[in-house]
N, C-alpha and C positions, 0 to 999 in steps of 0.2 A: 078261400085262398086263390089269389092270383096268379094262374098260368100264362107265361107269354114265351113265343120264340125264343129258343136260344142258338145262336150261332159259334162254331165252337172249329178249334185247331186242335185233330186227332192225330196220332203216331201211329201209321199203318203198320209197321213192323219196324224191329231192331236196325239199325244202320249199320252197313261196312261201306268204307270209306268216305269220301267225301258226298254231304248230305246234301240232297235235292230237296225242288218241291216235289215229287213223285211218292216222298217219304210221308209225306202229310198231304193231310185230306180234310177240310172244309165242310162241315154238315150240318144240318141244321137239328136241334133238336129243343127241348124244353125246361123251362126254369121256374120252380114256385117262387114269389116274392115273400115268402113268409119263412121265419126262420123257426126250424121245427121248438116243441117247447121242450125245456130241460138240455138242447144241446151244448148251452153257451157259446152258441156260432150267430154268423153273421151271415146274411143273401147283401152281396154289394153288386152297383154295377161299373163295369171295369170302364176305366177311360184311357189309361194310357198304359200300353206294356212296355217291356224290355227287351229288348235281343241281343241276348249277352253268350259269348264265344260257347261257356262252362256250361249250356247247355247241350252242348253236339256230344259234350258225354256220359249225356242222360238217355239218351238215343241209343247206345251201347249197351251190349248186355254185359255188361260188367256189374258184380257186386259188393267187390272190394275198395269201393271209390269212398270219399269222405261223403259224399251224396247218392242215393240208390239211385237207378233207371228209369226213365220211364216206361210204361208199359203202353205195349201196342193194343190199341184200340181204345186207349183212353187220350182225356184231353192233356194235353202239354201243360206245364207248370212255369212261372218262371217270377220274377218281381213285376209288381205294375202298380198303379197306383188308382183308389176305385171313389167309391161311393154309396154309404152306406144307406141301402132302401132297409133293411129290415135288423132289428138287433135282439138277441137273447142273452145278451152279454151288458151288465150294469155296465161295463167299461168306455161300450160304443155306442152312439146313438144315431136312429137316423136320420142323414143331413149332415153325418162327420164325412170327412176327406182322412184316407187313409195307404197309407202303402206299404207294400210285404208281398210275398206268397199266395199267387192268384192263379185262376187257369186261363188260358187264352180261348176265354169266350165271352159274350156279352155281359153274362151273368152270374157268379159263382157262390157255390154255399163255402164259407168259412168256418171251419170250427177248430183248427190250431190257429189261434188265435194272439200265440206267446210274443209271435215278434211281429205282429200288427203295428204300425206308431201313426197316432194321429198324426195330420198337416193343416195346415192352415192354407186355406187360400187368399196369396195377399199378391205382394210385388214381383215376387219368385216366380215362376210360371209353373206350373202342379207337373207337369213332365220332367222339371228338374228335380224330383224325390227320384226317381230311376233311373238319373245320371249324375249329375255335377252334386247334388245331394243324398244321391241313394249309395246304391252299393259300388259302383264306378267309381263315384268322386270318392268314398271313406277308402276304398282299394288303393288309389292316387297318395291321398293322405298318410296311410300308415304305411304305406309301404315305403313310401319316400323318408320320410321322418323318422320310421322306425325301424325299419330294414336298412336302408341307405346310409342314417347316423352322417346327415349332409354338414357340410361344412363351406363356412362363406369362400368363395373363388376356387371350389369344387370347379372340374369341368366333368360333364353330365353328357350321359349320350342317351335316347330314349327313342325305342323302337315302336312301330305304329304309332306315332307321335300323333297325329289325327284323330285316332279314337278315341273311344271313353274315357280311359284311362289316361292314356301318354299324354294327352292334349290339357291335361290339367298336372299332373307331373311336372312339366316343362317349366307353365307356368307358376307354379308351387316352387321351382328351384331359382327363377328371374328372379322371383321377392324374396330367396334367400340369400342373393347374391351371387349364382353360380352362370359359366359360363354352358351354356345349353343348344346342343346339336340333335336335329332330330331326323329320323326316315319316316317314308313314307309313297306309297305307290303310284305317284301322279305328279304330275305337275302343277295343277289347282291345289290341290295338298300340300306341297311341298309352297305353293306361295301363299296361302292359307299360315301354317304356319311361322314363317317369317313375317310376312305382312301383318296378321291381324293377333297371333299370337304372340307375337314378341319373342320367338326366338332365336337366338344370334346365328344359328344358320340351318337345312334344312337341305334333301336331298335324297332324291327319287329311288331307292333302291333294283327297280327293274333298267333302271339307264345305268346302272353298275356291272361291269362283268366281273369284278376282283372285288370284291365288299370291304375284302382287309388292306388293300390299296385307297378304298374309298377313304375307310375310318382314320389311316393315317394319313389322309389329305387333311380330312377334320379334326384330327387330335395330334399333330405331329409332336406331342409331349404325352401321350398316352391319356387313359380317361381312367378318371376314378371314381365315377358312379356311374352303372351302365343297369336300365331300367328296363328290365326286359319283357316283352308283350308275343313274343313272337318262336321264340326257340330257334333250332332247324343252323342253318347256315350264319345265321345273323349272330347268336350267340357265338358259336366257335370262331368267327371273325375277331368280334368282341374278344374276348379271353388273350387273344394276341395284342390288343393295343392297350388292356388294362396297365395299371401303375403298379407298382409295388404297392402290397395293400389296397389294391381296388375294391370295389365294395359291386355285387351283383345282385341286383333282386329279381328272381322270379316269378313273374305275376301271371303269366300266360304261356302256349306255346301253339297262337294260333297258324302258327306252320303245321303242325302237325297233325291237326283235328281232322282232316281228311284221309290220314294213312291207318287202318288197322294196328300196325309196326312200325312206330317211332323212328325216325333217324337216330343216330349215335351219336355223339360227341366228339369231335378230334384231337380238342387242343386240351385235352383236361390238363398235361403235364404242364402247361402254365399255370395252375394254381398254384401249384410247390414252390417254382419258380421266381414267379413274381407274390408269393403268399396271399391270393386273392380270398375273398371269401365270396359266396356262394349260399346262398340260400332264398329257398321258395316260401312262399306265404299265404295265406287268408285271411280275408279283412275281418270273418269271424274270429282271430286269432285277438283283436285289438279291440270289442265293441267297447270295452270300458272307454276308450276315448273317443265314443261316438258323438259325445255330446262335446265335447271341445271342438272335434269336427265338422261337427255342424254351427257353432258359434262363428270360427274361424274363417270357413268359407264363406257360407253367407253374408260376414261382413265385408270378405273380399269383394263378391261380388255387387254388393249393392254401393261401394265405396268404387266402384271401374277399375277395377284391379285387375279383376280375373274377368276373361271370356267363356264362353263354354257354346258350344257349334252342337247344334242336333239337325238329323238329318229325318223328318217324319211321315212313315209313310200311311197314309190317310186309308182306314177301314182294317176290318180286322182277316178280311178274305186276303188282305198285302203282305198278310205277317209271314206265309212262308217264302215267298221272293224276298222280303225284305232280312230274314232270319239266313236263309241261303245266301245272300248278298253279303253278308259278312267275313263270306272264308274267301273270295276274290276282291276283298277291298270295295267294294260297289257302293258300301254308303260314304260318306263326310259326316264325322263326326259322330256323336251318337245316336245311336241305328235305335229306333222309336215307334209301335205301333200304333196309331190312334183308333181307338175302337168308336170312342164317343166322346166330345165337346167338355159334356156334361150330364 
């Protein structure tokens, strides 16, 4: 059996508040290439991870989550997409391209193996299974489609419009015919979005001091789908300029991933009011329509429909700068680690 390096991203301890790299630690240690016999597991080697919000509250010793914690001293979890060196499993063989539930290290033994799904490497670039096709873009898809309940000449407002999620959102509602407004923490962002996304208009949120001033610059008719990524201030602004019957999805609330104690809500008595609806989601809540979703985009994209922005940062020692770069806005687009090529 083949022993080599393994290089690996550990959880020194539980996180309160806002998550550093001080929280993670970089080690080196070792990996068989051979998958033990009888496990039904796989040894793959990883080529591209994820760095997605919903891990800062795996970090947390909370156990009442839809997802348990990570544990300190062990390696980090998250989506990536690998390559399979060795297989116990009639299902995968080695020399498949695969992506799911991996650790952030060179090398990882699999043996939940339930939600593995092979890929193909073709015109799609193998980083988009962990964004525009992985869990991000199906998050976009249903939750637009199926939380949202979009309707042609909809006006659409979509927070962190730039990242994973929003930045397909946006464009998911252009080709539905909806008018679409989006935020975002920059100015390259915010002309990103208009210029290359196609959205009808776009607008810095830290150059805002009133947001609910902002919004009715942008919706001076109120908004009736308002796509939420973000929580915190931006939502209770929102709540004020919905429509009668607005429609709100919850997909995030990366405002708040750095506070222990969640902010509160202010404007909730706007739901009675203007009878809004309100509701949170996960994209495991929809996988039945994962395969429509995967049809659907990818012919968007390979037909110049859709764009999709990743921002990647090269080596797997970058994943926690690149991972902490998330709760201050620091990547464009979706945030990516590349451990290896191939």
């Amino acid at each position: 059996m083949e022993v080599v390096k393994n290089k690996q991203v550990v959880l020194k301890w539980f996180v309160v508040g806002a998550p550093t790299e001080k929280d993670m630690e970089v080690r080196e240690g070792t990996a068989t290439l051979k998958a033990p016999t009888g496990s039904g597991g796989l040894v793959v080697k990883n080529l591209y991870l994820s760095c997605d919000p919903y891990m800062r509250g795996r970090m947390r010793e909370s156990y009442s989550s839809y997802i348990p914690p990570f544990q300190p001293g062990n390696v980090i979890e998250g989506f990536g997409v690998a390559k399979v060196v060795d297989s116990d499993n009639p299902n995968f063989s080695a020399g498949d391209y695969v992506t799911g539930h991996t650790g952030w290290e060179e090398y990882s033994l699999i043996t939940r193996t339930e939600s593995l799904r092979k890929v193909e490497k073709n015109d799609i670039p193998l980083s988009f299974h962990v964004g525009l096709l992985g869990m991000p873009g199906f998050t976009a898809y249903a939750g637009f489609y199926e939380v949202c309940a979009p309707k042609k000449g909809d006006y659409v407002f979509v927070s962190a419009a730039s990242g994973a999620v929003g930045q397909l959102v946006g464009q998911l509602a252009k080709l539905h015919g909806c008018y679409v407004v989006g935020s975002a923490g920059s100015k390259q962002k915010v002309q990103l979005l208009k210029d290359k996304l196609g959205f009808d208009e776009a607008f810095n949120y830290k150059e805002e001091s009133d947001l609910n001033a902002a919004l009715e610059r942008y919706f001076p008719e109120g908004i009736d789908i308002y796509f939420d990524n973000v929580g915190g201030a931006m939502l209770d602004a929102a709540l004020l300029n919905m429509k009668v019957h607005g429609r709100v999805a919850v997909c995030g609330m990366v405002s708040q991933h750095s506070y222990t104690d969640s902010e509160g809500i202010h404007n909730m008595y706007a739901l009675v009011r203007k009878r809004i609806r309100v509701e949170g989601f996960l994209q495991s809540d929809y996988l039945h329509l994962y395969p429509k979703f995967l049809d659907c985009v990818s012919n968007y994209y390979r037909e110049g429909k859709i764009i999709y922005l990743e921002d990647i940062a090269e080596g797997l020692e970058n994943g926690p700068s690149a991972f902490v770069g998330l709760f201050s806005g620091k990547n464009v687009g979706k945030q990516v680690v590349c451990v290896a090529r191939e």
